[in-house]
N, C-alpha and C positions, 0 to 999 in steps of 0.2 A: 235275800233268802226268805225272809218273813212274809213279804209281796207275794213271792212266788207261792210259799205252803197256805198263803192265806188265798190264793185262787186254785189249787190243786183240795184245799179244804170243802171250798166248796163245789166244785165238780162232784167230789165224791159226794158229799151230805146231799145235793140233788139226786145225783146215781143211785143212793141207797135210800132215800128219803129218810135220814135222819135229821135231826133238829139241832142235836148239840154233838158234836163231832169237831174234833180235833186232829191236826197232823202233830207228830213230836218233832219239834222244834233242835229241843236237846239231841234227835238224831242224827240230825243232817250236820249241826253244827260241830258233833264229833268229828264226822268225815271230813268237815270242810277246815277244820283245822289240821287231819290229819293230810290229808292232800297239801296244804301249803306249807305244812314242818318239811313233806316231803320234797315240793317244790324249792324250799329254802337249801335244804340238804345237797341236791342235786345241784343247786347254782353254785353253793360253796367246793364241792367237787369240781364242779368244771373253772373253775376263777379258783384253782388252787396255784396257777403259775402268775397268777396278778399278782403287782405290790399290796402289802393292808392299806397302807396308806394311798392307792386308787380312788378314783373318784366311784368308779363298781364295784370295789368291794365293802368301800364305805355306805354305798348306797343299800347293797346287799341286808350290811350287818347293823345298818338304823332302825329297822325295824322288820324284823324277820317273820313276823304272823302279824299280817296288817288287816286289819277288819272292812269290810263290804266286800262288792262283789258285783260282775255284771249278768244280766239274765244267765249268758250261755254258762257261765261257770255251776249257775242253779241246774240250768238244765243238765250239766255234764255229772253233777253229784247224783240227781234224782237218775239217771239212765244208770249210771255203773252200784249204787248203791239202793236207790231204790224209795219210799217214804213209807213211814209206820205211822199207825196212829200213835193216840199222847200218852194210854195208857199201855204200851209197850215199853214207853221208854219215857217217860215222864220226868218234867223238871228236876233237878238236885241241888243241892248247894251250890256244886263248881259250876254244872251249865248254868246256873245266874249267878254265878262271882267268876265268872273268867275272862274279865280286864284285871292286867295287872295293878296292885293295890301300892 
């Protein structure tokens, strides 16, 4: 994701000839956690007639919001949701403390 906003950063900063331009980071990483709570939710739905003790549901529930990503997932967040700059939605506490502690 970072890759990805750090070559969409710069398209735009040539586009608009700016010099210090930022994408929000913190935006995308919303969606893209909320997309995979959703993704999670949806597996445990459908793997409601598995045993817990499966090898799918255990895989399932090891780790339910698993961090990275491949391009097309980037690309699928920036088409349905879209990218802000940084001072729309700018860093917070949680967007930089949200691995669990």
């Amino acid at each position: 994701m970072f890759a990805g906003l750090n070559w969409a950063r710069q398209r735009r900063a040539d586009e608009l000839k700016l010099k210090d331009f930022e994408m929000s980071q913190a935006f995308l990483m919303f969606y893209d956690k909320l997309e995979k709570a959703n993704y999670f939710l949806e597996s445990v739905i459908a793997t409601r007639e598995e045993p817990l003790e499966g090898r799918l549901v255990s895989w399932l529930l090891q780790g339910p919001l698993q961090d990275g990503g491949q391009w097309d997932m980037f690309v699928n967040l920036v088409e349905k949701y879209g990218l802000v700059p940084k001072w729309i939605m700018p860093e917070s506490f949680h967007s930089s403390n949200s691995r669990e502690g």
